[in-house]
C-alpha positions in Angstrom: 136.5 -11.0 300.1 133.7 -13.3 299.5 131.3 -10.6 300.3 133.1 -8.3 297.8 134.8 -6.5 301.5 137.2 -6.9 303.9 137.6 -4.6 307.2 140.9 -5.1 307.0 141.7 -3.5 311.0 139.2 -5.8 311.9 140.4 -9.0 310.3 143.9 -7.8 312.0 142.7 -7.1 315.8 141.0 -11.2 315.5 144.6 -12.0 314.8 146.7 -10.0 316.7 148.3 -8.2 313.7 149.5 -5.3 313.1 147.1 -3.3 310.5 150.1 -1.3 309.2 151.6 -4.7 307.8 148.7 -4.9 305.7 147.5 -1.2 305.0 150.8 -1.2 303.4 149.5 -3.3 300.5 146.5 -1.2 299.9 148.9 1.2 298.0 149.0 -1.3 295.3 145.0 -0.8 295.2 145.1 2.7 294.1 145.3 2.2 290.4 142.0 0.2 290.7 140.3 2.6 293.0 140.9 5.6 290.8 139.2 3.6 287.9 136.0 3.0 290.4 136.6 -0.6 290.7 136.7 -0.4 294.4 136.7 1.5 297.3 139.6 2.2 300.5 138.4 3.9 303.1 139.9 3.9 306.6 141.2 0.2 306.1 137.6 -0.9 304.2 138.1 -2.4 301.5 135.1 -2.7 299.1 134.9 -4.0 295.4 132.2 -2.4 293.7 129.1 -5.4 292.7 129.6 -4.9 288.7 133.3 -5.5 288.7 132.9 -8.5 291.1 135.0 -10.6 288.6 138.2 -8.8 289.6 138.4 -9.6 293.4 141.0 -11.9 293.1 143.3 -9.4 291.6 142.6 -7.3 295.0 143.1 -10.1 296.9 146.1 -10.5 295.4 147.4 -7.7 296.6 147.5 -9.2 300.1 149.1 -12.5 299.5 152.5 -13.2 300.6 153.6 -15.8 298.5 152.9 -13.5 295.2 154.7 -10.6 296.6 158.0 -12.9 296.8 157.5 -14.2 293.2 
């Protein structure tokens, strides 16, 4: 997410994980795709330049530790 992306098949196939596990979580991202703060597209995940200062809430979306709070 650094680069304001993550493949996230990609990042999944270097660690022998099952993409589904994560896609899953992408669900969560639709409220901020439909207000054009990112972009999902076949497991790309891309956070528009200008609303750089929310990719830790999309990040969020994939940490374990929040989903169990």
């Amino acid at each position: 997410m650094c680069d304001l992306e993550a493949d996230v098949p990609t990042i999944c196939a270097a660690h022998e994980i099952e993409p589904a596990r994560f896609l899953d979580s992408v669900e969560s991202l639709v409220t901020l795709a439909e207000e054009g703060i990112l972009d999902v597209e076949n497991g790309f995940i891309r956070v528009r330049p200008e609303h750089r200062f929310v990719v830790r809430a999309v990040a969020a979306a994939f940490d374990a530790f929040l989903a169990n709070r």
